[in-house]
Steps between C-alpha positions, in 0.01 A plus 500: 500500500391176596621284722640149359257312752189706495197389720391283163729276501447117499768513809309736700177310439661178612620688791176620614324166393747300768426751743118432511512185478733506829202710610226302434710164631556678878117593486369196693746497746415863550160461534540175745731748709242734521220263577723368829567875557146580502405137747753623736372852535166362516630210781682826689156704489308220644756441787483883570082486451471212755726619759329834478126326523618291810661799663178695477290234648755416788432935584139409440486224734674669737257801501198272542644402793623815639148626451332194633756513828407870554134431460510211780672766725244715484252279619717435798293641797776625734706791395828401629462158319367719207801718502781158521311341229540815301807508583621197415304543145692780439808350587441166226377258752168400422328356817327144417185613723473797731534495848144503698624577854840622686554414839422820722269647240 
């Protein structure tokens, strides 16, 4: 009923002996492979982190000076100048200082 190699067998043994030792000889290389795997998804993250942290203060800057342009127009006393520099807020184009007078006005 039995097999004339059964799982006993010096041969089997031998077999299974080679086989962890082939194993245990590919472990370093394994773990090294998975130490540069894990530095380069760590390098990737950081990229992705950084550009994400310099995109959100680029929109923050860019806020601060919306809101800072919008405030100076408001204290513009004419309303047609008002109304330009609101304008031209709302359209991206920050002025450097407001107008004070227009001709005619």
């Amino acid at each position: 009923m039995s097999s004339p190699v059964d799982s006993t067998s010096p041969t089997v043994h031998r077999s299974r002996l080679a086989q962890a030792r082939a194993a245990l000889c590919s472990m370093p290389a394994l773990v090294t492979l998975g130490l540069l795997l894990a530095l380069l998804l760590l390098a990737a993250f950081h990229q992705v982190l950084s550009t994400a942290v310099a995109q959100a203060g680029r929109v923050h800057s860019a806020a601060s000076q919306r809101i800072e342009a919008a405030s100076r127009c408001a204290d513009v006393p004419a309303a047609p100048l008002r109304d330009l520099c609101r304008a031209q807020v709302d359209a991206g184009l920050t002025a450097l200082a407001p107008a004070t007078s227009v001709a005619g006005v």
